[in-house]
C-alpha positions as CSV (number, residue, x, y, z in Angstrom):
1,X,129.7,118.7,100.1
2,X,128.0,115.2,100.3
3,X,129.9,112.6,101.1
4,X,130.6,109.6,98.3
5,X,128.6,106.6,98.6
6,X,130.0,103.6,100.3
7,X,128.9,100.2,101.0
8,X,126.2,99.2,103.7
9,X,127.7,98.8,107.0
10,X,126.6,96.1,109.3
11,X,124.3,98.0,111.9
12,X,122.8,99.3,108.6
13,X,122.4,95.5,106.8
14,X,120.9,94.5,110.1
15,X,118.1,97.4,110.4
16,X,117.3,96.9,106.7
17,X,116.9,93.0,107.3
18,X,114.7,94.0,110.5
19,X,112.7,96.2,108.1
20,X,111.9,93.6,105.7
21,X,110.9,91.1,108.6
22,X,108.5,93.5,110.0
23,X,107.0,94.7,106.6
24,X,106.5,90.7,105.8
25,X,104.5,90.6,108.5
26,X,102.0,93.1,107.2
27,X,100.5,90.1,104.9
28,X,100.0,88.1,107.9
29,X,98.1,91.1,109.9
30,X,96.4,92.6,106.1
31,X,95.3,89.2,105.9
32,X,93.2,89.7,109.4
33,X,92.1,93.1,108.7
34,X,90.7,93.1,105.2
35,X,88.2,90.2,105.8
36,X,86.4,92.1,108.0
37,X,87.1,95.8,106.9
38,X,87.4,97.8,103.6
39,X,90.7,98.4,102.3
40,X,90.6,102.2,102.4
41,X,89.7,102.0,106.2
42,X,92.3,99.6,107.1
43,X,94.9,101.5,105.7
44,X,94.0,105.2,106.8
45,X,93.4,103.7,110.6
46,X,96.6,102.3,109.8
47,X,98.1,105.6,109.6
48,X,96.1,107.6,112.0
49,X,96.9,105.2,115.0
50,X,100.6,105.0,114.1
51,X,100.6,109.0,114.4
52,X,98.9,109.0,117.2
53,X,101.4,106.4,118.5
54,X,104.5,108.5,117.8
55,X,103.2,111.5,118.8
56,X,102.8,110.3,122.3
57,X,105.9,109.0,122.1
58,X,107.7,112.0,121.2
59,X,105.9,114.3,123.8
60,X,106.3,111.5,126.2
61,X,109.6,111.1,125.8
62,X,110.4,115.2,126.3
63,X,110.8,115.8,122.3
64,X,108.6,118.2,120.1
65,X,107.4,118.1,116.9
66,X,108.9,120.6,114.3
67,X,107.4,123.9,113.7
68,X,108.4,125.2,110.7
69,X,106.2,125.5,107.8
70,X,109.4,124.0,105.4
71,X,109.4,121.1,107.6
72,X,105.5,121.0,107.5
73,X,105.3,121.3,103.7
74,X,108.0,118.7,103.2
75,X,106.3,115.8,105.1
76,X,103.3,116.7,103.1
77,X,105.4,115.7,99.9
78,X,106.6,113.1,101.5
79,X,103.3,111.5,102.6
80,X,101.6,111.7,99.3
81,X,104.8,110.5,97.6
82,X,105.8,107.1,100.0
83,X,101.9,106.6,101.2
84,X,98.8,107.9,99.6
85,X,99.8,107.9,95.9
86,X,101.0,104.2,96.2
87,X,98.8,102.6,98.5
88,X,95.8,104.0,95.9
89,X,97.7,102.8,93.5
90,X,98.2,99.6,94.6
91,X,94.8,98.9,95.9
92,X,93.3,99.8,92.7
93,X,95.7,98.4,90.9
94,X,95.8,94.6,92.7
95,X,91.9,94.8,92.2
96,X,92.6,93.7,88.1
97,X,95.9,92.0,88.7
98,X,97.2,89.2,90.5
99,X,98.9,89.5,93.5
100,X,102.1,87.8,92.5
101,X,102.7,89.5,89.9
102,X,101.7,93.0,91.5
103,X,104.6,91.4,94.4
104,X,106.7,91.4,91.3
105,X,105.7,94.7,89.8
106,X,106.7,96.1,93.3
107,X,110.1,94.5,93.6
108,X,111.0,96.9,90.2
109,X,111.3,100.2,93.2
110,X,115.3,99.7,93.4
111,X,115.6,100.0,89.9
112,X,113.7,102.5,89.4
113,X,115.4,104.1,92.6
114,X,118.8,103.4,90.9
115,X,117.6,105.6,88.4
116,X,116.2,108.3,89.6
117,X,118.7,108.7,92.6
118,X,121.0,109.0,89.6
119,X,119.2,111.4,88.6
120,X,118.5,114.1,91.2
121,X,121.8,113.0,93.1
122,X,125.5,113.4,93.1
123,X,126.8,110.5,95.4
124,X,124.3,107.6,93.9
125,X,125.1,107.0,90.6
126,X,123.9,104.0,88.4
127,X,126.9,101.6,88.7
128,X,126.8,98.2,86.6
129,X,126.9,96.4,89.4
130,X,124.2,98.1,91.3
131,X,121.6,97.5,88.1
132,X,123.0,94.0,87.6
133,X,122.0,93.7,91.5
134,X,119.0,94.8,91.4
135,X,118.2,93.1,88.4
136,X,119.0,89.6,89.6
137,X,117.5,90.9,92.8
138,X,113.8,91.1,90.9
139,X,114.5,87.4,89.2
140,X,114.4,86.2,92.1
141,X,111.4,87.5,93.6
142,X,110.1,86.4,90.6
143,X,111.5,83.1,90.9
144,X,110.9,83.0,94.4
145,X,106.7,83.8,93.8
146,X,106.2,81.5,90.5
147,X,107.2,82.6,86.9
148,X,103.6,81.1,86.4
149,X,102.7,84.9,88.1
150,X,104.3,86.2,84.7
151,X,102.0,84.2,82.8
152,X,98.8,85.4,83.8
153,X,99.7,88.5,85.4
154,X,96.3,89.5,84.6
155,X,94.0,91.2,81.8
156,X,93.7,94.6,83.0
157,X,97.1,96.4,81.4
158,X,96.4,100.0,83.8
159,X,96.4,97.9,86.4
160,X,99.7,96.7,85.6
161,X,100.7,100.2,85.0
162,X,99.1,101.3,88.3
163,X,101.9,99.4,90.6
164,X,104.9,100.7,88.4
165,X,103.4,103.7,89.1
166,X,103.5,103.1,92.7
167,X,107.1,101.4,92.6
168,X,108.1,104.5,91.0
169,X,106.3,106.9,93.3
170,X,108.6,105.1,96.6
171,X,111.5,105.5,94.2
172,X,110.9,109.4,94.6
173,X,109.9,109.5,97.8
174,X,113.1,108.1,99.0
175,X,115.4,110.2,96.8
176,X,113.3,113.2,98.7
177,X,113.4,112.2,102.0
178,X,117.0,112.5,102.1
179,X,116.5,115.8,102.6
180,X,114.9,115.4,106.7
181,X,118.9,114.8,107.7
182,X,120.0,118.1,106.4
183,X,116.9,119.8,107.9
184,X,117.8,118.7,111.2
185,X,114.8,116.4,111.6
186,X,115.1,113.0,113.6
187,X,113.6,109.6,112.2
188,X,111.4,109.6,114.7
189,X,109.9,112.7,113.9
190,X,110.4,112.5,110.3
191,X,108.1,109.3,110.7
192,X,105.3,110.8,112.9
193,X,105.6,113.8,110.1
194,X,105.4,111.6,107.1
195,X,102.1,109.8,108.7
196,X,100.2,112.1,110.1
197,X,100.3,114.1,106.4
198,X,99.3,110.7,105.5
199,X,96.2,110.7,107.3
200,X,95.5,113.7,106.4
201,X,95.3,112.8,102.6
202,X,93.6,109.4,103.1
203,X,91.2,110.4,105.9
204,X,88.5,111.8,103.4
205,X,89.5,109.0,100.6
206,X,88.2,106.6,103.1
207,X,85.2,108.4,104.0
208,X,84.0,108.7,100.9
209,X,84.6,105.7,99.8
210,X,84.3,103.0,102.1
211,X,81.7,104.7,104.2
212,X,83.3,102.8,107.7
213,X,80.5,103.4,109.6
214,X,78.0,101.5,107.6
215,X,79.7,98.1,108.0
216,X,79.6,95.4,111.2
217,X,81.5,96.0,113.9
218,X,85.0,94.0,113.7
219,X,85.7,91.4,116.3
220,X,88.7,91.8,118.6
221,X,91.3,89.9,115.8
222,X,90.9,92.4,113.2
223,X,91.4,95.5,115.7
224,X,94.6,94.0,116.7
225,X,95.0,93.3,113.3
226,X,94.9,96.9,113.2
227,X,97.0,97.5,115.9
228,X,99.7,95.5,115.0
229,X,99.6,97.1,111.2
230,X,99.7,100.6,113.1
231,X,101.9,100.3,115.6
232,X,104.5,97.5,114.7
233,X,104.5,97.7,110.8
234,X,103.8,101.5,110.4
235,X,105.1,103.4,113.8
236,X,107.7,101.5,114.2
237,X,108.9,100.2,110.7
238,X,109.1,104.0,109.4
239,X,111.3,105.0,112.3
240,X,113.9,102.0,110.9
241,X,113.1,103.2,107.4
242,X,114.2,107.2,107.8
243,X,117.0,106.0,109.8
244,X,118.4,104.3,107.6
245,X,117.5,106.4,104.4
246,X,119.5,109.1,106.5
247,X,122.7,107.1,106.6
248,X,123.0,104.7,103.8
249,X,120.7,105.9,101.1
250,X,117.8,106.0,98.7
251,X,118.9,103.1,96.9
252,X,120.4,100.8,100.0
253,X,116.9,101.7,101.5
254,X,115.0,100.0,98.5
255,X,116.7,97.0,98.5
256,X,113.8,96.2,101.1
257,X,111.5,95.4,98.3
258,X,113.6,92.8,97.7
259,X,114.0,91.4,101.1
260,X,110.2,91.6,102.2
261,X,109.2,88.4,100.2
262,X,111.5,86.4,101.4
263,X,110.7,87.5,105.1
264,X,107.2,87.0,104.4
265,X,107.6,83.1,102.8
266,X,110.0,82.2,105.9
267,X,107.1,84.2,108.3
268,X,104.9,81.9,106.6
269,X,106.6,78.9,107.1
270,X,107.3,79.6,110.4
271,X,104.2,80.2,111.4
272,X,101.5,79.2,109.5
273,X,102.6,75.7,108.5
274,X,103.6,76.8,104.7
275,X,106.4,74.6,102.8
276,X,109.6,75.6,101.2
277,X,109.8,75.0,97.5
278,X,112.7,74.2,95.6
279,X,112.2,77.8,93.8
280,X,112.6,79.8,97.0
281,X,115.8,78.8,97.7
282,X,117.0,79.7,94.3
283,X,114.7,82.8,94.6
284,X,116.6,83.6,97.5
285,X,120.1,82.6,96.2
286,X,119.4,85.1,93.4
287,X,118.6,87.8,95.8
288,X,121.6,87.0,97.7
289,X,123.4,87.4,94.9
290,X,122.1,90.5,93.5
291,X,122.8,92.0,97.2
292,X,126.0,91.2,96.8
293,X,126.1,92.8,93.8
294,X,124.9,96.1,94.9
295,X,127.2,96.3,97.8
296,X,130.0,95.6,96.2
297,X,132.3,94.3,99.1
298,X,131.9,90.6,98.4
299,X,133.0,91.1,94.8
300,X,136.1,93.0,95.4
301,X,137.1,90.1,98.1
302,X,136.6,87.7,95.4
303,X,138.6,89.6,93.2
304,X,141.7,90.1,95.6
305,X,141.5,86.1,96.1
306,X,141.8,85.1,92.5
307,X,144.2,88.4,91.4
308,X,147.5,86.3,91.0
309,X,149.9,86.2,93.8
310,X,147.8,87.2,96.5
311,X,147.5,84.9,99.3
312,X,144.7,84.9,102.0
313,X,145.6,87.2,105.1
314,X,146.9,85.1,108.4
């Protein structure tokens, strides 16, 4: 029987937190890598090296991959569902609209994950307070990026549609990769599983369309560009993700769309001299807010201090 859903706990809240930080620093290394090499190349050496990565890792550290075909067949689903369907998606889609409005398209994957996990599952269901979370959750991202991104999100309407698409395709993928725990399948190997099917889909897209070999050699910043998107924001970032999608859920686990703007504006103020508007602290009040929401926790404390007669503890 599966167990009821409960709130986060910390360990969990601080590995989803970690996961946002290192997925906001993907923009910074993207950034690097795409001015000197084609999308489609980036991201499929992006996968490639990061199974290659944990696949010495395993073996290195006396583990083995999985060898049954279920297993096999499942990270195949799961790669096409949480990588290859939505990065094309969201390559071809950010070529006709802008990118702060695609940011916000993207930050629409907890609600749809509220949904489906509904859906297909028994122990996630669609609170109110979990869509009034996630729905002040996506304000402020939108707050956070510029309502002006509303109003010109740009022309192209399949574009828009593309990166719902996509939102919706990690919505699935992490209702389905629940099922790596019951399969007796580790995050780390549910990772190196999930990317090297990955590869295995883009490798050819690439190929065919970006034709690698054709272009100048890159200079040292964009391979560790590379490197860094492999390795640090791939390898490792996936290992955080199926560890926690196998303790606190689909839903809980797409709260990162939330959290990965606001790790990438403080990354950027931190480190590349940006300023902090007015709108991003009441984009990130907002998404404070609508975590709170979602977890529940906060709420019920606030509840127990204004119920009449109760008196704080001590």
């Amino acid at each position: 029987m599966t167990p009821p859903a409960r709130p986060m706990t910390l360990p969990e809240w601080g590995l989803l937190v970690t996961l946002s930080i290192v997925w906001g620093g993907s923009f910074f290394f993207n950034a690097l890598a795409v001015a000197e090499l084609p999308t489609f190349t980036v991201v499929t050496a992006r996968v490639l090296l990061a199974a290659l990565a944990l696949w010495i890792f395993i073996h290195a550290t006396g583990g083995r991959m999985p060898r049954d075909p279920r297993v096999w067949a499942a990270f195949l689903a799961m790669g096409l569902l949480n990588n290859a369907i939505p990065f094309s998606l969201i390559v071809w889609g950010q070529q006709h609209v802008a990118s702060g409005a695609a940011a916000i398209l993207n930050a629409a994957t907890p609600l749809f994950g509220v949904v489906v996990a509904a859906a297909l599952t028994r122990d996630e269901p669609a609170t109110l307070s979990k869509i009034a979370g996630v729905l002040a959750g996506v304000a402020g991202v939108a707050v956070m990026i510029g309502v002006d991104a509303l109003a010109n999100p740009g022309v192209n309407v399949l574009g828009q549609l593309a990166i719902l698409c996509a939102a919706l395709a990690y919505a699935f993928a992490g209702v389905f990769g629940r099922r790596f725990r019951k399969m007796g399948v580790t995050p780390v190997q549910t990772a190196a599983g999930q990317v090297t099917a990955s590869a295995l889909f883009l490798l050819p897209v690439a190929l065919l369309a970006d034709r690698p070999w054709q272009g100048a050699v890159p200079s040292a910043a964009a391979l560790a560009a590379v490197a860094g998107l492999a390795l640090l924001c791939t390898a490792f970032a996936y290992i955080l993700y199926f560890r926690i999608l196998a303790t606190a859920g689909a839903v809980n686990l797409m709260l990162v769309t939330l959290l990965v703007p606001v790790s990438a504006i403080l990354l950027g103020i931190a480190f590349l001299g940006e300023s902090l508007a007015p709108r991003h602290l009441f984009g990130m009040a907002a998404i404070a807010a609508g975590l709170a929401a979602i977890d529940g926790r906060p709420l019920r404390k606030l509840r127990q201090l204004l119920r009449p007669g109760s008196a704080p503890a001590g």
